[in-house]
C-alpha positions as CSV (number, residue, x, y, z in Angstrom):
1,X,56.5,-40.5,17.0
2,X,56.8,-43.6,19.5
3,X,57.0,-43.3,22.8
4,X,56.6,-39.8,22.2
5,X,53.8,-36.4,23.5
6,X,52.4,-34.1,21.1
7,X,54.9,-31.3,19.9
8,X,52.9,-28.2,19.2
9,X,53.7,-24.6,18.1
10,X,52.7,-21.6,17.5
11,X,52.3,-17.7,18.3
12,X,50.9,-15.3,21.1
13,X,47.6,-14.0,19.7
14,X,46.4,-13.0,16.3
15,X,45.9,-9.3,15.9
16,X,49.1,-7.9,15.3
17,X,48.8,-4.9,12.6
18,X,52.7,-5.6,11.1
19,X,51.0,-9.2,10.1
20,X,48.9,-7.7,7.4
21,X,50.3,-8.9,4.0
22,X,53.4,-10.2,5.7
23,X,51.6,-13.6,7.5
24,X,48.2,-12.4,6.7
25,X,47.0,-12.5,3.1
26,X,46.6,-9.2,1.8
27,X,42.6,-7.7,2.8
28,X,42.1,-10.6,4.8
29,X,39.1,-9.3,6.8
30,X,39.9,-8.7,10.7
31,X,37.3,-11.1,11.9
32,X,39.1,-14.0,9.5
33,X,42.6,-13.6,10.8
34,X,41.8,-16.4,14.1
35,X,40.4,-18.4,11.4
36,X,43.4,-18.4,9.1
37,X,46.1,-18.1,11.9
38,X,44.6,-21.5,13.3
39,X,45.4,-23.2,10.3
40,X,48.6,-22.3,10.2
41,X,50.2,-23.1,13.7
42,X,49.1,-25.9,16.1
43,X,48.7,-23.7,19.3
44,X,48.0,-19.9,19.7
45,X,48.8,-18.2,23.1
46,X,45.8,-15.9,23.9
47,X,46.8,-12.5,25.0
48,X,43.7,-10.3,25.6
49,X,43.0,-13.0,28.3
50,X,45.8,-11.3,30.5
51,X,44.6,-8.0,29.9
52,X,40.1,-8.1,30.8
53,X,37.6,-10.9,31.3
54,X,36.4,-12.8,28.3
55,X,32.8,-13.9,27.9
56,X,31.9,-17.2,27.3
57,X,30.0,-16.5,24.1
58,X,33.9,-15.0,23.6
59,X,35.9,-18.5,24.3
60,X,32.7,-19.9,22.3
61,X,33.5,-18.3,19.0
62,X,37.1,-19.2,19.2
63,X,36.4,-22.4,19.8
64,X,34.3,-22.3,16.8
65,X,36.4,-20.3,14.3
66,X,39.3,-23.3,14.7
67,X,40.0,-26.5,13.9
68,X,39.2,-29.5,15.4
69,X,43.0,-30.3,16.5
70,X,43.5,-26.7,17.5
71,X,44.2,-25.7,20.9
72,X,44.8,-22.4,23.0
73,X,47.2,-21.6,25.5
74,X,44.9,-19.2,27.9
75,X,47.3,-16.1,30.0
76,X,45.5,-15.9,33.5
77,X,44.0,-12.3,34.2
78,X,46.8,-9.9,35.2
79,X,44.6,-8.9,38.3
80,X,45.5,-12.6,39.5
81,X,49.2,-12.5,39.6
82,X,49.9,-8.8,40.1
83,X,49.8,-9.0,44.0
84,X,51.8,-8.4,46.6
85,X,50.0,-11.7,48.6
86,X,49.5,-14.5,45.7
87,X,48.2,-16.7,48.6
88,X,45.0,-14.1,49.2
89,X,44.3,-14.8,45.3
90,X,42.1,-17.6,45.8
91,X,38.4,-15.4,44.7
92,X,40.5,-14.3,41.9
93,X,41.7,-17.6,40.5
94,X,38.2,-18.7,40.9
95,X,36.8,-15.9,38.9
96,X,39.0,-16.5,36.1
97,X,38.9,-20.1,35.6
98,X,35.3,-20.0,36.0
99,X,34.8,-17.2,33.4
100,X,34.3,-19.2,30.1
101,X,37.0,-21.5,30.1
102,X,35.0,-24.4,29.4
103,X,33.6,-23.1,26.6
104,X,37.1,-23.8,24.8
105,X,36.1,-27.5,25.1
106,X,38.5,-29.8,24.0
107,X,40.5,-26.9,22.8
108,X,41.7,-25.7,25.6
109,X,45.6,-26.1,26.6
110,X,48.0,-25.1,29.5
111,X,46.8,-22.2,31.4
112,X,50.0,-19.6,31.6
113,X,50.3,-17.7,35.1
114,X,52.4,-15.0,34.2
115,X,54.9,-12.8,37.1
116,X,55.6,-9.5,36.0
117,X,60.0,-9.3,36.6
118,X,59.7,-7.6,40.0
119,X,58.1,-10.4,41.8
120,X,60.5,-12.5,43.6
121,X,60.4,-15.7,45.0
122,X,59.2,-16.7,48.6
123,X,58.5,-20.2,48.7
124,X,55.4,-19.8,52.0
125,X,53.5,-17.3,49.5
126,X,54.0,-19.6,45.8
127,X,53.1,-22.8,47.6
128,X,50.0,-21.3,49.0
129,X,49.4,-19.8,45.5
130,X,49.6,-23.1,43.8
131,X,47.5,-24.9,46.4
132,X,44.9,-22.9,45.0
133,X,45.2,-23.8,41.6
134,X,42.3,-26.3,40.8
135,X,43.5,-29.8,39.0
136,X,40.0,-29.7,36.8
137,X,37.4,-27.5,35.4
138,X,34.2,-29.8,34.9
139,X,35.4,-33.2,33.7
140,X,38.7,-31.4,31.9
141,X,42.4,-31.7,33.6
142,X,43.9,-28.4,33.9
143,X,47.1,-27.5,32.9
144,X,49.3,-25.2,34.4
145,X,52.4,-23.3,33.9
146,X,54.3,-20.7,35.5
147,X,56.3,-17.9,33.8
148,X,58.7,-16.2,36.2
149,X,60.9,-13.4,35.5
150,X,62.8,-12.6,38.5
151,X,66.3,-13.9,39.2
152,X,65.2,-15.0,42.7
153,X,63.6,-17.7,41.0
154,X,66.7,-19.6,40.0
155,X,66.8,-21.3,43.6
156,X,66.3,-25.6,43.6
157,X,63.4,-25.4,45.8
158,X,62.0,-23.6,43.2
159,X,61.8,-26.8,41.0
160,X,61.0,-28.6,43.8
161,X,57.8,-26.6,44.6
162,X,56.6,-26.6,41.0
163,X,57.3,-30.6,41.3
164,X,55.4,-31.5,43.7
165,X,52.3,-29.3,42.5
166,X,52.6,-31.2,39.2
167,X,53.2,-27.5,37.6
168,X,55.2,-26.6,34.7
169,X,58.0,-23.7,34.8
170,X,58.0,-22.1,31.2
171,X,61.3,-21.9,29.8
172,X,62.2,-18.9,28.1
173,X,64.8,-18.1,25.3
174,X,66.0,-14.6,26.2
175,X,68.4,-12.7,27.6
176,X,65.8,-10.8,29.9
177,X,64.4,-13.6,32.0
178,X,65.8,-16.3,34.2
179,X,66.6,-19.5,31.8
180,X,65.0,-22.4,33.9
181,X,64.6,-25.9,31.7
182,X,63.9,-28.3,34.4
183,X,61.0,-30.7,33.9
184,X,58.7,-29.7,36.8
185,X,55.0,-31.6,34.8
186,X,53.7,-34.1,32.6
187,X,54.1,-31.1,29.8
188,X,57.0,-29.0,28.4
189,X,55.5,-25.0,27.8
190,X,58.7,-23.0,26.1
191,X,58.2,-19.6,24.5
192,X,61.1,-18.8,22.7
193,X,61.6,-15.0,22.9
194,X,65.1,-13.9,20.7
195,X,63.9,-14.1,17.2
196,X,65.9,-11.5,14.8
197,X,63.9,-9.5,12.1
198,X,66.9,-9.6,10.0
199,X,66.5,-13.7,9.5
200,X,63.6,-14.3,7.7
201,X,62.3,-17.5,9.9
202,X,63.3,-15.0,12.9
203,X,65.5,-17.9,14.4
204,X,68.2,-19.5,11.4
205,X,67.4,-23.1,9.9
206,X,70.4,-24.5,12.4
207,X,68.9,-22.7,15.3
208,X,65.4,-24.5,14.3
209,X,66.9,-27.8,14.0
210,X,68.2,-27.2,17.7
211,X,64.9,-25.9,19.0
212,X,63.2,-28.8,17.3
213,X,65.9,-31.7,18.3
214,X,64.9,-30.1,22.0
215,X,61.8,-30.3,21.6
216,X,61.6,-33.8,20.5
217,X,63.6,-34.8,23.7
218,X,61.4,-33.4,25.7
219,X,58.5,-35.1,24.1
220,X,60.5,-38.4,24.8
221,X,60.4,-37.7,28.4
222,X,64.2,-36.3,28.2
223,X,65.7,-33.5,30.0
224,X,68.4,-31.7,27.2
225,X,71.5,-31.4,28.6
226,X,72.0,-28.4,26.5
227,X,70.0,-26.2,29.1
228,X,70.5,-25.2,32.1
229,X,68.4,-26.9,34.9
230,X,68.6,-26.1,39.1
231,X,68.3,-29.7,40.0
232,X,69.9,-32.4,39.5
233,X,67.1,-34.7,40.9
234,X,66.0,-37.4,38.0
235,X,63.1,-36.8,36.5
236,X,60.6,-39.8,35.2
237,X,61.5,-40.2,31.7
238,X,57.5,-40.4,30.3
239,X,56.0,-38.7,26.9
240,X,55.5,-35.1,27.4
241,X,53.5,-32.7,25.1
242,X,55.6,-29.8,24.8
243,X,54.1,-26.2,23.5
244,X,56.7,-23.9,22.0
245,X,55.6,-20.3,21.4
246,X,57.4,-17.5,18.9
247,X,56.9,-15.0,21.1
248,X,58.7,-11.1,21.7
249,X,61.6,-10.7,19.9
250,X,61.2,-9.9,16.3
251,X,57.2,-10.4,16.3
252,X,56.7,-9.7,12.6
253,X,58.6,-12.7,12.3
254,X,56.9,-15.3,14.9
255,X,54.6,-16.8,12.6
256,X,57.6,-17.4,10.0
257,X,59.5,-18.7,12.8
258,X,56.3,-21.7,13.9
259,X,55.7,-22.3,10.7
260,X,59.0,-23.6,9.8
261,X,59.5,-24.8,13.1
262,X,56.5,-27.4,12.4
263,X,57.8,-28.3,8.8
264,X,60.9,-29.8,10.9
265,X,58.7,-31.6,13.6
């Protein structure tokens, strides 16, 4: 597309046991799954980053079992963002990012900070948190983006924050979470989170068309109308890559729900 970012999408991780003979083929060895999940989807959020330290040999082997075009999404270390003081996480941020990361190579995306739903906003203690944030790993560009769950997040300044960090807020499709679309980076990271097991694509064909008509404003350097934004301050209209994740909902249908999602795009 013109004038236009890379739309990508995919699913959080790739071990998921309902996935066996339903996305899976049928005594597809565990060790394969990465390998085949890769080439079905464009982008793959890693979860077991959020949970313990990977090894580089670790983000090495991913890197390897994928394909060239492939890129992760990496979830920062729980440890990190599960504080009572995020601007005293400075060791903590350096620990992770220094970890392995590299090792993705080329392969490595947006980094996703993730707030657990009882940590509210205080604008002193997020800006010093994304002060710390480092802009590049070697000769890579970091990405980063910021998944709140509170309510107290819903506040302009917010946005503004984010903004002037050059950090993206993750929009999320639920009813759970705070619903926050404004464009706060030069990227677009959405995880859409209300899939239905009863559909078979987990979202219907018109609900993919929306998602994907979104997506490709977004990409265009638009700001949808459609969702609901804080500010009303203009944003420059420049190509955006945009991720979009299946995650949550129904999960045994996220990887019906990407896939069909990229045979729109």
């Amino acid at each position: 597309m013109a004038g236009s970012g890379r739309i990508r999408a995919g699913i959080g991780g790739w071990t998921f046991d309902p996935w066996e003979g339903t996305f899976y083929p049928d005594k597809l060895p565990a060790k394969k799954q990465l390998e085949y999940a890769s080439r079905q989807v464009t982008a793959i959020e890693i979860n077991g980053t959020y949970y313990r330290t990977q090894s580089p040999a670790t983000y090495a082997k991913w890197a390897a079992d994928t394909p060239e075009d492939f890129v992760f999404s990496v979830k920062a270390l729980m440890f990190t963002t599960n504080r009572k003081v995020l601007g005293e996480a400075g060791e903590s941020v350096g620990k992770f990012i220094n970890s392995g990361l590299d090792h993705l190579g080329d392969k490595l995306g947006p980094i996703l900070w993730q707030f657990a739903p009882t940590k509210q906003f205080d604008r002193e203690d997020f800006g010093a948190f994304l002060s710390l944030l480092p802009k590049k790993l070697g000769e890579k560009r970091l990405r980063h983006a910021l998944e709140v769950r509170n309510p107290s997040f819903k506040d302009p300044a917010f946005v503004d924050l984010c903004r002037d960090h050059g950090v993206a807020v993750v929009f999320a499709d639920s009813d759970k979470y705070p619903e926050i679309a404004d464009v706060t980076a030069d990227f677009v990271y959405a995880r859409l989170e209300s899939a239905r097991e009863e559909v078979a694509t987990g979202y219907t064909g018109e609900e993919l068309d929306r998602w994907v008509g979104i997506a490709r404003e977004w990409a265009q350097g638009g700001s949808p109308e459609s969702l609901p934004r804080l500010h009303d301050k203009p944003v420059a209209k420049v190509a955006r890559d945009v991720f979009v994740f299946m995650i949550n909902g129904a999960k045994v249908r996220a990887p019906a729900a990407a896939k069909a999602f990229l045979e729109r795009v």
